[in-house]
Phi, psi and omega in degrees: 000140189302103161316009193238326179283003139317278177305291185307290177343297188281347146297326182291291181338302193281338172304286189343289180321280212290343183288355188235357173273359179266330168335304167020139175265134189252097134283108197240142185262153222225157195280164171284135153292156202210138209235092173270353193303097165097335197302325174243067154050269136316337199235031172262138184232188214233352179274094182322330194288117172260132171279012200276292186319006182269116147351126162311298225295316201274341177293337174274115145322294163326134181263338166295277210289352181246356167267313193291330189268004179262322152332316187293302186309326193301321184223014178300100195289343167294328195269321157294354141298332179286307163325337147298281159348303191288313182314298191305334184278334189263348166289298175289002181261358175271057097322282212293328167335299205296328196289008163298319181294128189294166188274100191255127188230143155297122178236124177215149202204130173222126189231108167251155192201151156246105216246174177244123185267109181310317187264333180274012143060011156264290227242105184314343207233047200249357175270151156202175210209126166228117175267114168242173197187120185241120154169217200256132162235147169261103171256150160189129147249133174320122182255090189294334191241015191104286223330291199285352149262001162257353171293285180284000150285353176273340171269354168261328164329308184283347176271027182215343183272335175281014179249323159317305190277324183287342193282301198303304199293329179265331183273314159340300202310289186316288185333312188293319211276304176323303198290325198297312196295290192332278184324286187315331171281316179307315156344302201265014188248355176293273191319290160346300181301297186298343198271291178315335167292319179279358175264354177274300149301327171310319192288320174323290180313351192230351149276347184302308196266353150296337186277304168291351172279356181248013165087023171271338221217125196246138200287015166275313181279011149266332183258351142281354161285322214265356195281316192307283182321329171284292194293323169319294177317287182293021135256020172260337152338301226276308167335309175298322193289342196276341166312291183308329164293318163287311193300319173317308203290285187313295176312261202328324158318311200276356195057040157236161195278146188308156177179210182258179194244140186230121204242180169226248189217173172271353160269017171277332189287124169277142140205183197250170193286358174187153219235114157271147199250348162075210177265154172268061101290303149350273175331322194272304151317334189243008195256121168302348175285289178332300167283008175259309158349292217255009180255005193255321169303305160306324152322282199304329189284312179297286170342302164318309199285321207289309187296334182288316218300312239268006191272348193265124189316129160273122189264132173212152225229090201280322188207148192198136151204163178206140159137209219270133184194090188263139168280132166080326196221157162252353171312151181031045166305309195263017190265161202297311174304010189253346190304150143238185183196112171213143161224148193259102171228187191198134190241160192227100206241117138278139171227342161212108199243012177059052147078338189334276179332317152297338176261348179270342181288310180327286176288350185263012165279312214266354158295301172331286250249283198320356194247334172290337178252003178282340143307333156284307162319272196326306176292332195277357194253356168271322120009280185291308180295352168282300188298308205285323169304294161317307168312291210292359187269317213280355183267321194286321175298328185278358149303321215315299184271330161341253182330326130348291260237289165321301189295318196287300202302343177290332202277001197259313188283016170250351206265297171302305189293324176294319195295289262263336198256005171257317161289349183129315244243012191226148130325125150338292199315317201291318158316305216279314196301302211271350148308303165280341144319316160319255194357290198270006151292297152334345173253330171322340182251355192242319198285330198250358196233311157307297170333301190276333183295292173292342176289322180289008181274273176321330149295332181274298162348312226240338138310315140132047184259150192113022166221119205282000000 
């Protein structure tokens, strides 16, 4: 075959091509506009400083607690699953890369064939033919209109919401392993209080019956100080088990088998009297949600334009081939008259398609708009939880010296009521009362120490901070 009707096929193509690439649909996308105003409602300032830019490792003090969440990130099987979740979005989305490209195959073929020769009329079968034939075949369609480049920006979309969603996973994760770490000191700072409580009632209880052996003391305040002292006791099981429990719930975080946790106490933990919080465009830039919101919107906005494409005739190069081809022999198989060369194309205009297209244009609208408002939904809920957060750390701090103020006065009323039931001069009950106020002031203060500990947790978090 003539090297020049080659070369010409394959020049008419490539004009064809850039003269139909201006076609295109160029509708291009653009981020949803976002109403920052007021978002997080009273608290919102003009002051950029955040604590979400701080790195976890500097933001945890504890060295127990930034050794268990740097474990965690390490082996967290949600997180080693998200990380799977990115390989499947970047294998499809070099999928979707690839359908620019034509489908190219090696093809070789031997074709015998036996015929019956008519004019020599002996032998039925006595013509025969053997054809051989080696080279390259090609399918490809021209993406004249887009569709297979909106297709793979939709698919990169979705390969950066798996970079999103592993960010959500990760940032979840430091939260969980921090309020849990949280809880679990709070726990042993409950038990601590109460083991103490209960030697202050043993004692309580063997004064009752001094008292009463010396005819002060009537044998109902021996049996109701010990009713106290009995319900004290039994609520340290439950502590303990509720210890054991967390620490298990904390190893499974780490992607380990239970066991213990190795901590320091909750007043060792610092934070700080005002937490910055910075602007909601920050928030909004860092929050893994957020973006995974507005990048499934983008997903859905490509999908649409891709579903419009299909409304449009398809040009495609059904079959393409070149090389080699001979009859009967294989000698000189590979000589210049042996080349072959043909290409096949085709255009295709749908016109009555039982409505699909229309109903596939249809639901890729109504994804667009659901995604757009699920996005919306997200920033205002995000929004509200930055506020919510905020209101409850700065309400939980103003207990602080209130509750101070409470704890001296129980320990004064339980100090008094003890002098005053040794002279005569106090009720069993009244002792029995300012003992268990003590008490429940003091887990109240642990209850209260927790409270704040995690809102600066759930802040950083509700920022989009824990992700390096």
């Amino acid at each position: 075959m003539d090297n020049r009707y080659i070369k010409g096929i394959i020049l008419s193509g490539l004009i064809a091509l850039i003269g139909l690439s201006s076609c295109q649909v160029t509708n291009k996308y653009k981020t949803p506009e976002t109403n920052t105003e007021d978002l997080y409602g009273e608290m919102t300032s003009t002051d950029t400083t955040t604590i979400a830019n701080i790195p976890w490792k500097e933001y945890f003090a504890d060295p127990y607690l930034v050794a268990l969440v740097e474990e965690g990130i390490a082996k967290n099987f949600d997180l080693q699953i998200a990380y799977t979740r990115i390989q499947q979005a970047e294998a499809s989305l070099s999928m979707a890369k690839a359908a620019y490209f034509p489908d190219v195959s090696l093809v070789g073929q031997a074709n015998h064939s036996r015929n019956s020769d008519g004019a020599r009329g002996k032998d039925m079968l006595g013509y025969q033919s053997t054809n051989y034939s080696l080279g390259i075949s090609a399918s490809w369609e021209l993406d004249i209109w887009g569709k297979l480049n909106r297709q793979s920006k939709a698919k990169y979309a979705q390969f950066l919401n798996s970079h999103a969603y592993k960010n959500l996973i990760q940032t979840s994760l430091v939260s969980n392993i921090a309020t849990s770490y949280y809880s679990l000191l709070a726990l042993d700072e409950k038990l601590a209080i109460t083991e103490e409580t209960v030697k202050l009632l043993e004692e309580n209880v063997q004064t009752m019956e001094d008292l009463k052996d010396a005819g002060l003391q009537n044998g109902a305040a021996v049996e109701q100080s010990k009713t106290l002292l009995y319900s004290t006791q039994a609520s340290i099981p439950d502590l303990e088990s509720q210890i054991r429990q967390l620490e298990n719930s904390i190893s499974t975080m780490l992607g380990r088998k239970p066991g213990h946790i190795t901590r320091s106490t909750i007043y060792d933990q610092q934070y700080p009297d005002q937490l910055e919080y910075g602007i909601p465009t920050q928030m909004l830039a860092k929050r893994p949600d957020v973006q995974q919101a507005e990048l499934s919107f983008r997903s859905a906005f490509e999908l649409k334009n891709a579903a419009q494409a299909n409304f449009y005739p398809s040009i495609t190069l059904s079959s393409g081939s070149i090389g080699f081809g001979t009859n009967n022999t294989l000698s000189n198989f590979f000589k210049p008259e042996n080349i072959f060369a043909s290409i096949i194309g085709g255009l295709t205009q749908p016109i009555f398609a039982k409505k699909q297209l229309t109903g596939n244009l249809e639901i890729a609208k109504a994804q667009q708009q659901e995604a757009l408002l699920i996005f919306e939904q997200t920033v205002l809920q995000a929004g509200q939880e930055v506020t919510d957060i905020l209101f409850y750390y700065e309400s939980s701090l103003k207990k602080n010296d209130t509750r101070e103020k409470q704890i001296e006065t129980c320990r004064n009323s339980v100090y008094f009521t003890q002098e005053l039931l040794k002279a005569g001069d106090a009720n069993y009950t009244e002792v029995l009362t300012a003992e268990q106020n003590l008490l429940s002031a003091l887990l109240s203060k642990v209850n209260d120490r927790l409270e704040q500990l995690q809102s600066t947790v759930d802040l950083y978090r509700a920022l989009g901070g824990g992700v390096e």
